[in-house]
N, C-alpha and C positions, 0 to 999 in steps of 0.2 A: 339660056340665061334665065328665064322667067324662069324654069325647073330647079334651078339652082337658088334663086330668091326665096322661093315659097320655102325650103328646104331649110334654109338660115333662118327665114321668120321662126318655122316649127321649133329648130334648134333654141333662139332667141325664149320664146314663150316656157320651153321645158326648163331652162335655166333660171327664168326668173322666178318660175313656179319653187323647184327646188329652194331658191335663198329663199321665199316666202315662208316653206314648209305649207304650199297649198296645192290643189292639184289646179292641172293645166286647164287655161279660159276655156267654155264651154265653144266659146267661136272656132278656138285651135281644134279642138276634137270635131266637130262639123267638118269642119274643112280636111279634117285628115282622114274621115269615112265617106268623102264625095272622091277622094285621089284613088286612081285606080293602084291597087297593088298594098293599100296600106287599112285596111280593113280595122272598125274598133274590135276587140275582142269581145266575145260574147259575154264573159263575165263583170264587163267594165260595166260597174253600176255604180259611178261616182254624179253621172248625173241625177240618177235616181233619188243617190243623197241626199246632195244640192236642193231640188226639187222638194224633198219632205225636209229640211229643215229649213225652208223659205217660210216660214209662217209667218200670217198677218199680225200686227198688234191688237188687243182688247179681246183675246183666246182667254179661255179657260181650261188650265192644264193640269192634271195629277200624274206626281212625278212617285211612282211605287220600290221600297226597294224593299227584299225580302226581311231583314234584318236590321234590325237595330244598329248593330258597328260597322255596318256598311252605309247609315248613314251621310255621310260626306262625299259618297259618290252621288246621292241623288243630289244633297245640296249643290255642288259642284255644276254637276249636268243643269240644274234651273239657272245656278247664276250664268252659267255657259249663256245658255241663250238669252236670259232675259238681257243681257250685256250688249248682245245685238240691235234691243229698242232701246236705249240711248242714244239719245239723239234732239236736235233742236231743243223745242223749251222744255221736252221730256228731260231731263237731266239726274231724277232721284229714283232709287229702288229702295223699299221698305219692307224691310224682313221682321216677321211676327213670329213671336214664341209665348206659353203661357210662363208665366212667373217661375212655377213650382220645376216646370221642365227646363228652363233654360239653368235653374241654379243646380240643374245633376247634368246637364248636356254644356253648360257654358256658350260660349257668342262663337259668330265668326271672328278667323283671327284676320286684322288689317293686314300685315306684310301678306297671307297667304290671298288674300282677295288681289292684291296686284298683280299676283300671277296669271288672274285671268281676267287683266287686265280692266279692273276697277277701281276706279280710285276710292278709295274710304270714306273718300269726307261724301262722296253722294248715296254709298248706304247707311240708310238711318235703322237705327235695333230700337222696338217696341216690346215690351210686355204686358200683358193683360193678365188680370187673375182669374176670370173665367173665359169660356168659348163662346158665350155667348157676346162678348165684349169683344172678342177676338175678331167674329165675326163681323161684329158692326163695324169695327175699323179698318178692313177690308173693302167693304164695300164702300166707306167715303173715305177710304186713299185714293181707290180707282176714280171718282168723280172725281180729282184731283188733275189738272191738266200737266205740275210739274212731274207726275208720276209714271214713269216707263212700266214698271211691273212691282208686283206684290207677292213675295214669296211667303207662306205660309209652313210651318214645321207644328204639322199635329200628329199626335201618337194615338197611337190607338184607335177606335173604331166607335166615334161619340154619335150619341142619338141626335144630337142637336145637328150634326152634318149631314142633314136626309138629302133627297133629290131635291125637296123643297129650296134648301141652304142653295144646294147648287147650284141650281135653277134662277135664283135672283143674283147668285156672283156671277155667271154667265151673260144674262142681259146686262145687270150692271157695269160689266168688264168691258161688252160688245159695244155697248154705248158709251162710254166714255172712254175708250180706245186704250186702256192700260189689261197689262196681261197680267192674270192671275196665276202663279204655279203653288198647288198646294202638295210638302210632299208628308208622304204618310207613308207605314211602315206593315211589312202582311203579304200573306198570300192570298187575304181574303179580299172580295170586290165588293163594290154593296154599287146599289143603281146611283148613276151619274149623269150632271147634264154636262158632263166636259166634255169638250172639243176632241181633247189629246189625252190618250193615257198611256204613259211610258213605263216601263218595268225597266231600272236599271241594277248592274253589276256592275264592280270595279274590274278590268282585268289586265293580265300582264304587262304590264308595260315593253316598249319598244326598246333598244340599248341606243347608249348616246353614241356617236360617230368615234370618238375620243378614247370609248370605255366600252368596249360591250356590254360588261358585265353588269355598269353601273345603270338605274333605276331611267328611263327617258322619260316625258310627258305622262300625263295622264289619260288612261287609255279606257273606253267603257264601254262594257258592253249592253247596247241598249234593244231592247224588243218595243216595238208599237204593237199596244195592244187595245187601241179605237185609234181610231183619225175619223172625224167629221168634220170636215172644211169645204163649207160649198158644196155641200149634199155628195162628199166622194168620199169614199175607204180607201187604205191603203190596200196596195194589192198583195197577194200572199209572200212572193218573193222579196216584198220590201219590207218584212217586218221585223227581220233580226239585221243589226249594225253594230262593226266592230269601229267606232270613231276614236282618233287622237283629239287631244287639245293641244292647239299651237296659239301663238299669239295672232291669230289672224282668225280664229275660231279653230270649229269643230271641221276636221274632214276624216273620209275613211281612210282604216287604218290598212297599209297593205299587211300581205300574205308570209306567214316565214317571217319576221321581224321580231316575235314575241321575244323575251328572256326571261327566267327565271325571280328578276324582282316584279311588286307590284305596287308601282307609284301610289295610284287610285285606290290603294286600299286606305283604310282609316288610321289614322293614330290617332292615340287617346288626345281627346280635348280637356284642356288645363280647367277645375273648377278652383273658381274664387271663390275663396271662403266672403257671407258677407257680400255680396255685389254690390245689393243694393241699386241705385242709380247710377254707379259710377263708371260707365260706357268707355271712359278715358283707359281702362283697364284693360279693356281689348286688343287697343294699337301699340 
């Protein structure tokens, strides 16, 4: 009888996983690698995931993607997580762009932000005319207590963002507990004092249950390439991850699922001729 209960809980736990679109409680897998005869498999690196996307809040993060019109997979992957510090009186995220870039790249779009489950009204869109301005508003968003994270969209490879820069968004971020993701565009590195440097790719999307054919979640391909949290690296075997986005977050994507569309890839961003101030434009 007790064989038979544990048996339904497991059954119980994989099904609610499935409506979730998460993987199974980390308790359920414990318990299923102490049963004699039910062994995890040796590829199962879902805790691994779990594990490296646990990040504290008040990090400093650069979010790398090779190219330009792939853009929106790095924007995408920061607001992914920064969406995870929401929470208590944290309640706003503030996305920075310089003036001149935002009127050839345009804003985020509201509807597509609720997809990953944000509401609108608590990301606030800033412009500045230079980086050097860019910067200071940065660093007193994050002294900011209602502020969960600060996303940053810089192009290019500016002198003004030395390790110096870094270095005071880093303590700045640390001590006022809001996280900074800055993404930028390149295969080039320059020295950093971030915590986290990620290198993302959009890739194939999963098919929907209904459609195989048709485009699923947004699917990324991401490499860590620094982790400094609490004096540890990531280890070599964790540095490439194939994650979906679901409305519950980010989890790995299985094996054999890919299809022929790619959600994650970019579509052209609408520019307003003339913006201006008028943010009403975006929603």
């Amino acid at each position: 009888m007790r064989g038979l209960a544990i048996a339904d809980l497991d059954a119980l736990r994989r099904k609610i996983a499935a409506l979730e679109k998460r993987p199974v409680l980390a308790e359920g897998a414990a318990v299923a690698a102490q049963r004699p005869g039910r062994p995890v498999a040796a590829n199962d690196t879902r805790p691994r995931v779990e594990e490296l996307l646990a990040i504290p809040p008040g990090v400093l993060h650069e979010v790398f993607v090779d190219e330009q019109r792939n853009g929106t997979a790095g924007l995408g992957f920061a607001l992914g997580l920064a969406r995870g510090l929401i929470g208590g009186g944290r309640q706003a995220i503030l996305y920075l762009q310089l003036a001149e870039q935002a009127q050839e790249m345009g804003v985020p779009y509201a509807l597509g932000l609720q997809r990953f489950g944000i509401d609108p009204d608590k990301l606030i869109l800033a412009r500045t005319n230079s980086l050097t301005e860019l910067l200071w508003a940065m660093e007193e968003a994050v002294a900011c207590r209602a502020v969960a994270g600060v996303i940053a969209d810089i192009h290019g490879h500016p002198k003004a963002l030395d390790f110096t820069a870094s270095r005071r968004l880093s303590l700045r971020s640390s001590a006022g507990g809001s996280s900074v993701f800055l993404i930028r565009y390149g295969r080039e590195r320059e020295a950093s004092a971030a915590k986290l440097r990620w290198r993302i790719e959009p890739e194939l999307s999963a098919g929907q249950p209904f459609d195989p054919q048709a485009p699923g979640p947004p699917r990324y391909l991401v490499e860590i390439e620094k982790r400094r949290l609490a004096g540890k690296t990531a280890r070599a075997e964790t540095m490439r991850l194939t994650l979906d986005w679901t409305e519950n977050g980010f989890v790995p994507a299985e094996d054999g699922s890919r299809t022929g569309q790619s959600y994650a890839a970019p579509a052209p961003r609408p520019v307003v001729a003339a913006l201006g101030d008028r943010y009403a434009q975006a929603g």
